[in-house]
C-alpha positions as CSV (number, residue, x, y, z in Angstrom):
1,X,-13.4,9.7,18.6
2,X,-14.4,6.9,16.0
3,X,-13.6,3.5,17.0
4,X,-14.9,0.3,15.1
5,X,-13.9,-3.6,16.2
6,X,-11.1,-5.4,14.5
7,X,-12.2,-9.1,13.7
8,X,-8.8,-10.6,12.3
9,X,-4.9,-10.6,13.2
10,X,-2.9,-9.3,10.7
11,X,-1.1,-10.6,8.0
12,X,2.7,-10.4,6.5
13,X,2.7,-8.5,3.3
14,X,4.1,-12.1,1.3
15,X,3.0,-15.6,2.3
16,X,5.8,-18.6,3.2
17,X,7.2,-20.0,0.5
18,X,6.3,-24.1,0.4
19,X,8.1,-26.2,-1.4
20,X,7.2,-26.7,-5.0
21,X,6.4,-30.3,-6.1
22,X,4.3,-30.2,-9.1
23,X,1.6,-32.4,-7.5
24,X,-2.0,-31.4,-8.0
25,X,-0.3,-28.1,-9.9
26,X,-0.7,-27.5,-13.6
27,X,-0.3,-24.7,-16.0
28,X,-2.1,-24.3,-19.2
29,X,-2.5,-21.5,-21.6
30,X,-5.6,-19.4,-21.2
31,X,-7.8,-18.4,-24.2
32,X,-7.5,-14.9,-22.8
33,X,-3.9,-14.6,-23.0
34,X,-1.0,-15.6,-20.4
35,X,-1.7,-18.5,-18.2
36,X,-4.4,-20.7,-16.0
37,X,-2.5,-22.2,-13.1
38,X,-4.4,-26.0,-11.9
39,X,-4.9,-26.9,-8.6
40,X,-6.0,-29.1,-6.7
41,X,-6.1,-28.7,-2.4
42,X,-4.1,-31.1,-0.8
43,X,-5.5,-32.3,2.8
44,X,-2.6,-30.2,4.4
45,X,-4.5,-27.2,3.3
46,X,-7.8,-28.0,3.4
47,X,-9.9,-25.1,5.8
48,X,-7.0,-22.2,4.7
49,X,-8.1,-19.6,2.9
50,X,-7.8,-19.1,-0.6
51,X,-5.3,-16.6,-1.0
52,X,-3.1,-18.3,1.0
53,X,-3.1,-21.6,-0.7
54,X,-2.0,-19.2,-4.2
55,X,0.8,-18.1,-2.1
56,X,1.9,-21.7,-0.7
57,X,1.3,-23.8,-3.9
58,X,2.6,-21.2,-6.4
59,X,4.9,-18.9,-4.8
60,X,3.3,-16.0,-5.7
61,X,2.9,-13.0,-3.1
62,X,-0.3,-12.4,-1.0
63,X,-0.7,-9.1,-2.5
64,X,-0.5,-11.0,-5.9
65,X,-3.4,-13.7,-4.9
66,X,-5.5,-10.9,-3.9
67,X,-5.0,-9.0,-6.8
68,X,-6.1,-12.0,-8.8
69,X,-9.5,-12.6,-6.4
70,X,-10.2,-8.7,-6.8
71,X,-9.8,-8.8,-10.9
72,X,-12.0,-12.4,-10.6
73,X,-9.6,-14.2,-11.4
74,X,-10.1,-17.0,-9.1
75,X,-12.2,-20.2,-9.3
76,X,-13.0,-22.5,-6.9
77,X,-15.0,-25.7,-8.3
78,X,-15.8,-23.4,-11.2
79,X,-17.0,-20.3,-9.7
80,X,-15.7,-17.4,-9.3
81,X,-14.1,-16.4,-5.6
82,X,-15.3,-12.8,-4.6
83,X,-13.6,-12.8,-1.1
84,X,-10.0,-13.6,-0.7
85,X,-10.9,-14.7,2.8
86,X,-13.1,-17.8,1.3
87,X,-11.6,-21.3,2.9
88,X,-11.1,-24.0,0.7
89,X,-11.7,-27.7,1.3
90,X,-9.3,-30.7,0.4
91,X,-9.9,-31.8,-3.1
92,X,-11.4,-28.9,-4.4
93,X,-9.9,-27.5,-7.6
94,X,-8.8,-24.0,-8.1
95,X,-8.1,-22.1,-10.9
96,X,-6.1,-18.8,-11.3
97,X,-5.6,-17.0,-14.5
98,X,-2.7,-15.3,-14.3
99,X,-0.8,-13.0,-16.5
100,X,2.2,-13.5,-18.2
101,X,4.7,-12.9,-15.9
102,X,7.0,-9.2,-16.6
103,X,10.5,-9.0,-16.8
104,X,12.7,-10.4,-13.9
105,X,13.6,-6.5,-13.2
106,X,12.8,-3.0,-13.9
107,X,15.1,-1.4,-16.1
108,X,17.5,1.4,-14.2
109,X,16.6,4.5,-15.4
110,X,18.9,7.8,-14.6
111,X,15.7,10.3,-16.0
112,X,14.0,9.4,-12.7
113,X,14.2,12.0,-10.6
114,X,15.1,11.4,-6.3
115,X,15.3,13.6,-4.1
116,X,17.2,11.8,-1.5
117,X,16.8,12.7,2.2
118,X,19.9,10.1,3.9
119,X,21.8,7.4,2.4
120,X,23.9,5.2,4.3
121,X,25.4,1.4,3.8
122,X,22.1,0.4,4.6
123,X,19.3,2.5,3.7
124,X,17.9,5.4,2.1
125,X,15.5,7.6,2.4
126,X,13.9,9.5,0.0
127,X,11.6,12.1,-0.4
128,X,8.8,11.0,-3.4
129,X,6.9,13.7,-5.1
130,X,3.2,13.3,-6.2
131,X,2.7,11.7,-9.1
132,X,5.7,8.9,-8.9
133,X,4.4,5.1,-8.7
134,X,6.5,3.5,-6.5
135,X,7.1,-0.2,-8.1
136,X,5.4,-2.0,-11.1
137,X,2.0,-2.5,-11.4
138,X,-0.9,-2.6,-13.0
139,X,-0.9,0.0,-15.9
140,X,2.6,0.8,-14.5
141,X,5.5,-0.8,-15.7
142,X,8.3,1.7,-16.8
143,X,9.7,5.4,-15.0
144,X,8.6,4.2,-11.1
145,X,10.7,5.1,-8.6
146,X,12.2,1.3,-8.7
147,X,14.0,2.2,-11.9
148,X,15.5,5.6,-10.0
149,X,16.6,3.8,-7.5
150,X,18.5,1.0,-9.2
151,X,20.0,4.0,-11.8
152,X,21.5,5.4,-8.8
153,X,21.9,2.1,-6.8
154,X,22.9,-0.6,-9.0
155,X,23.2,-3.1,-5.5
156,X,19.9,-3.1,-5.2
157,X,20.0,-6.0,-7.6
158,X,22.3,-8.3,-6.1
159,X,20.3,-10.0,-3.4
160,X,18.2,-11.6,-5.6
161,X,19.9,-14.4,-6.1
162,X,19.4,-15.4,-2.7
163,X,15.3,-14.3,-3.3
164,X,15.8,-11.9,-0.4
165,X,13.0,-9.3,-2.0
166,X,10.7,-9.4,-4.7
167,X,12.3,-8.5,-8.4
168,X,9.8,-5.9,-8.5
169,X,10.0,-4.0,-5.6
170,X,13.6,-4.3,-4.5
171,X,14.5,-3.1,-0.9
172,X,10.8,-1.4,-1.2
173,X,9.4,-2.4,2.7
174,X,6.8,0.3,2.5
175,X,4.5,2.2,0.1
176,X,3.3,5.8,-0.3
177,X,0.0,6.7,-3.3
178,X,1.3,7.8,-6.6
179,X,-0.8,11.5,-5.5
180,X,0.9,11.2,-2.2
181,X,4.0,12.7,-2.1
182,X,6.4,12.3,0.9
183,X,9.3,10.1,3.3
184,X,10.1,6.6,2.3
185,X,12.5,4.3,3.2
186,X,14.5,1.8,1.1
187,X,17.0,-0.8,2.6
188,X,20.3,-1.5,0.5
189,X,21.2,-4.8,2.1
190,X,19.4,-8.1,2.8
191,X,20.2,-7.3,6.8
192,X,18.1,-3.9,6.0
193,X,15.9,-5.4,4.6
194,X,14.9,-8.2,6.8
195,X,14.6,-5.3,9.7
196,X,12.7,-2.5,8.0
197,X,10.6,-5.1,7.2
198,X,9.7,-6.3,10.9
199,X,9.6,-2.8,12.1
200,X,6.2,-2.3,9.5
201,X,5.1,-6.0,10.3
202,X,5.0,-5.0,14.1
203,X,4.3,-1.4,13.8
204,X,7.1,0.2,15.1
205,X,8.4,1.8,12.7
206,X,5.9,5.5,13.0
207,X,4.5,7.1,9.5
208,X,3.0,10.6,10.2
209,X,1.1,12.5,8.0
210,X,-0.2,16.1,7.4
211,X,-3.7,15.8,5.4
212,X,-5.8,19.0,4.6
213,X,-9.9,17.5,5.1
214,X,-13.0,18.6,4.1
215,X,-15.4,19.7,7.4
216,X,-14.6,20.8,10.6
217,X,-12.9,18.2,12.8
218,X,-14.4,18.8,16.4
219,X,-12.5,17.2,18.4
220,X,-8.8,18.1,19.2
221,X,-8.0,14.2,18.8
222,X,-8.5,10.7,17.8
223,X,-8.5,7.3,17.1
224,X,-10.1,5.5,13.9
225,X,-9.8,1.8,14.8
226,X,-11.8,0.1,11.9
227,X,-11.1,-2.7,9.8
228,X,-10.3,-1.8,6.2
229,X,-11.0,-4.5,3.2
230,X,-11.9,-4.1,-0.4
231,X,-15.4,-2.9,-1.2
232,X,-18.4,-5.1,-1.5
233,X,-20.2,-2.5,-4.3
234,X,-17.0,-1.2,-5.7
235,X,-14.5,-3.8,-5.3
236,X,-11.7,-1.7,-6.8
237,X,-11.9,0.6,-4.2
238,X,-11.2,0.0,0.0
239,X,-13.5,0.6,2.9
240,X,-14.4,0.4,6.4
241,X,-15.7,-3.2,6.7
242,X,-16.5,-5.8,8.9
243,X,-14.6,-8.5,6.9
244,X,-11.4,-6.3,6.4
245,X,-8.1,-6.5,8.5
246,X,-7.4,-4.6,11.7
247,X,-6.4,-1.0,10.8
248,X,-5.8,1.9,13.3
249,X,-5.2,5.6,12.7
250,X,-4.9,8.4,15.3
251,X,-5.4,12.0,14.3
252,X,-4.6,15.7,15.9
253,X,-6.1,18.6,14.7
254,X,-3.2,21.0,13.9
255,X,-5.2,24.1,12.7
256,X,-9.0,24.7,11.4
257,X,-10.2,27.0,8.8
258,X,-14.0,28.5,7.8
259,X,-12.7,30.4,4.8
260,X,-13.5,29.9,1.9
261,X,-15.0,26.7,3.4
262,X,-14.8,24.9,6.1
263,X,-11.6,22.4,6.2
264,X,-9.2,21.5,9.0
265,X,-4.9,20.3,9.0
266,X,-4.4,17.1,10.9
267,X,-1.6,15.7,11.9
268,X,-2.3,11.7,11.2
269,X,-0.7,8.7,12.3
270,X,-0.6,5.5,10.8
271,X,-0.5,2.5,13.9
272,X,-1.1,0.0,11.5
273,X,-0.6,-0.2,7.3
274,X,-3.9,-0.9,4.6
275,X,-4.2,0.0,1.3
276,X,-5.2,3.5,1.6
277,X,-5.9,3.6,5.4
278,X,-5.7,7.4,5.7
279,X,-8.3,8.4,2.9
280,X,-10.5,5.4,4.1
281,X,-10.3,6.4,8.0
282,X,-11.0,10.1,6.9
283,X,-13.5,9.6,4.4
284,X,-15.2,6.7,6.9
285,X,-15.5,9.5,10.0
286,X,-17.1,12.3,7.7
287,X,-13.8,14.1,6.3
288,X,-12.6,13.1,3.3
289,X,-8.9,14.2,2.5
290,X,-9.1,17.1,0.4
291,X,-8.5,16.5,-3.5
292,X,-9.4,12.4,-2.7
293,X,-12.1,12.3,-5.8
294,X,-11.9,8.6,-5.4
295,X,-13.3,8.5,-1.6
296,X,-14.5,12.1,-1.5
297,X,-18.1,11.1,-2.5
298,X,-17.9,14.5,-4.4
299,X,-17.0,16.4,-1.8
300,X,-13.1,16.2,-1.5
301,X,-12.6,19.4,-4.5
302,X,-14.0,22.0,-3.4
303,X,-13.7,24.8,-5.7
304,X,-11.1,27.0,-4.4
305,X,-8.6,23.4,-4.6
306,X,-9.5,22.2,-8.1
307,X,-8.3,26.0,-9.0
308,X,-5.0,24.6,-7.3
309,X,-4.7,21.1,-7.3
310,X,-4.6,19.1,-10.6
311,X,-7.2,16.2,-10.3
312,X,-5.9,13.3,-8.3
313,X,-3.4,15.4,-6.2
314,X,-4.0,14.4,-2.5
315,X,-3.5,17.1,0.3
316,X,-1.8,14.1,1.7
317,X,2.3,14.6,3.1
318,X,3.8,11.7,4.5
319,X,6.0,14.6,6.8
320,X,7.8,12.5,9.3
321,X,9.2,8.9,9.4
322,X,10.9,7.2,12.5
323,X,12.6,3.9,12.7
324,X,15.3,2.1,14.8
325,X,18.4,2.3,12.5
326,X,19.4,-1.4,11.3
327,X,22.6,-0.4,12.6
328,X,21.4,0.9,16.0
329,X,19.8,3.6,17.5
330,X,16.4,5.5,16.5
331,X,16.5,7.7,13.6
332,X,13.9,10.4,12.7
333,X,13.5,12.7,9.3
334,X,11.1,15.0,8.5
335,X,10.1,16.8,5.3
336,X,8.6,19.9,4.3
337,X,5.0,20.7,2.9
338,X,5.8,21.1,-0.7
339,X,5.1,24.2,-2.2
340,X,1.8,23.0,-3.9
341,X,0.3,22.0,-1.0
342,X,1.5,24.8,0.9
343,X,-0.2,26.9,-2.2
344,X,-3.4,25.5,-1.4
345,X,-3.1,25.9,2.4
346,X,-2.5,29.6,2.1
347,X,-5.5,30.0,0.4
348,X,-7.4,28.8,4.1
349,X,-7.9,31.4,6.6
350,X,-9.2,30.3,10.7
């Protein structure tokens, strides 16, 4: 059983939104296209980190500041930050280049395909294949499953008026991996919204997996508690590190195989939420998830799966989802292996 010390409390996925006064804040355009946003730390904020002083000065979400820190993007007294974790001190200047901002909303778009598990008045739950991005990002900005879902559920756009969710990612309270395919849940209503979202903040809402790893997993079960933060060498991947946040995953070994090599079916359970946990976790304890060629260290595609898998197809199922109902009562849905993943699993024998 691998267990590693957590060193910092978590965080919510956005910071608080401060008032916006203008002082100390300036934009100006940058000579490598979009914007440089000005700042300088006012004594309220002196010690915070840095990422959090984006979010409070700007309004811009955590994930957003750290995306900036990762892409170095971020300088304070005129170097660049490499940890979003890095205090600042009152008076300092800061200085975020930014890009120019995308549309106010995804476009709805009917050719997105969903496969929807539930629907009710307040949420729904769908089933996303691999190969879907869930929201806008970075090299993504058109045929996510945001624009499916606001095809087929045009209310999705009316809370933003009251800034209930983020433009991009409306009702989204919870991601799955483009290559992981699986149970997600989407709430239609602020009220939703606001209680899908605590469930994830607090961890009650449970995510469980089904991931085919590389090795033979020796004992029957787990826990991984290690903290996850971006990588020092490769900061555009995640890893076990001492600077990361608290993350915790618990495994059970459902079935091992020796033919044609050795691999093993867990069932894994997500007790807290990072960027990537589950191929991190894996990879971390000596068994990377099978067809992970980013954390695999060559070892996830083995030869009988890259005769089945396309390249960046996970063996990664997000198979059951439970949560109290924002309505009342606990709900639970499951889905199926799909077939190429069941494909590849008959191709294991014990």
């Amino acid at each position: 059983m691998g267990r590693g010390r957590s060193t910092r409390g978590d965080e919510p996925d956005s910071c608080a939104r401060a008032r916006r006064t203008g002082a100390g804040r300036s934009g100006a355009e940058d000579r490598a296209g979009g914007s440089a946003i000005e700042l300088v730390v006012p004594a309220s904020l002196g010690g915070e980190r840095v990422d959090r002083v984006l979010c409070l000065l700007t309004g811009m979400s955590r994930s957003q500041a750290a995306a900036l820190v990762a892409a170095g993007s971020v300088e304070v007294a005129g170097r660049p930050v490499t940890t979003r974790s890095r205090p600042v001190l009152e008076g300092e200047r800061l200085r975020a280049r930014v890009a120019p901002l995308p549309a106010a909303l995804p476009i709805p778009d009917a050719r997105v395909q969903i496969r929807v598990v539930h629907e009710d008045a307040d949420l729904v739950v769908v089933d996303k294949p691999a190969g879907l991005v869930v929201h806008h990002g970075a090299g993504h900005t058109s045929g996510t499953l945001v624009e499916g879902l606001l095809a087929r559920y045009p209310e999705l756009a009316r809370p933003l008026s009251s800034g209930t969710w983020d433009p991009q990612r409306p009702g989204i309270v919870h991601r799955l991996d483009k290559q992981t395919s699986g149970l997600l849940v989407v709430a239609r209503t602020p009220a939703a919204y606001a209680s899908l979202s605590r469930q994830f903040r607090t961890h009650s809402a449970t995510r469980q997996y089904r991931a085919l790893v590389v090795g033979t997993v020796v004992d029957s079960a787990g826990i991984i508690d290690a903290p996850v933060g971006r990588s020092v060498r490769i900061p555009t991947r995640m890893a076990v590190t001492v600077g990361g946040r608290p993350a915790r995953t618990s495994y059970r070994v459902v079935a091992r195989y020796s033919n044609p090599v050795h691999a093993t079916l867990l069932d894994v359970r997500l007790e807290t939420g990072r960027t990537h946990q589950v191929r991190v976790h894996l990879a971390a304890i000596g068994h990377p998830v099978v067809g992970d060629d980013r954390y695999g260290a060559g070892r996830g595609r083995p030869r009988v799966v890259a005769q089945l898998l396309p390249p960046g197809r996970l063996f990664l199922h997000a198979w059951r989802l439970s949560l109290e109902h924002p309505a009342g009562g606990q709900r639970t849905w499951e889905s199926p292996l799909p077939g190429d993943l069941q494909q590849v699993l008959d191709a294991f024998e014990p």
